[in-house]
N, C-alpha and C positions, 0 to 999 in steps of 0.2 A: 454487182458492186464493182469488180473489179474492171468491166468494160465503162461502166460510168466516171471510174477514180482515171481510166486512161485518158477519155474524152476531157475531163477535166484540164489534166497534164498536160493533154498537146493545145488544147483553147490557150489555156495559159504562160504554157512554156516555160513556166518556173522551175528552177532545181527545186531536188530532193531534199533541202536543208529548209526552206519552206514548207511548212502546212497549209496545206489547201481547205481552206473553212469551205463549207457548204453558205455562209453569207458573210463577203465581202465588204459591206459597209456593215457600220456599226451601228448598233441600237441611240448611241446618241445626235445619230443627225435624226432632225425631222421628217418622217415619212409627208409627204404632200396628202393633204385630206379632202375629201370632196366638200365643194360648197356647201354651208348649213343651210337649212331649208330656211325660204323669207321670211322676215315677221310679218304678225297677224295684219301688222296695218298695211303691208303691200300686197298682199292677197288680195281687199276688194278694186288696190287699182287695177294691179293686172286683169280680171273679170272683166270690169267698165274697158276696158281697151279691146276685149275682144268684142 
């Protein structure tokens, strides 16, 4: 813990009047999500193209 709280510290190089969160961004931006799988109706294009 404490060799991790130091790595922390010097990445960051903030004073001690700061807390160091373990996640810097916030829960309200949007995480990036992976593409949703195609719909049903592009399925048999892509098939017929291979």
């Amino acid at each position: 813990m404490s060799c991790l709280f130091m790595l922390l510290q010097s990445q960051m190089s903030l004073p001690d009047t700061i807390p160091v969160d373990p996640v810097p961004v916030p829960d309200t931006i949007p995480r990036p999500q992976p593409m949703p799988d195609p719909p049903p109706d592009e399925e048999p294009i892509k098939l017929s193209h291979r």
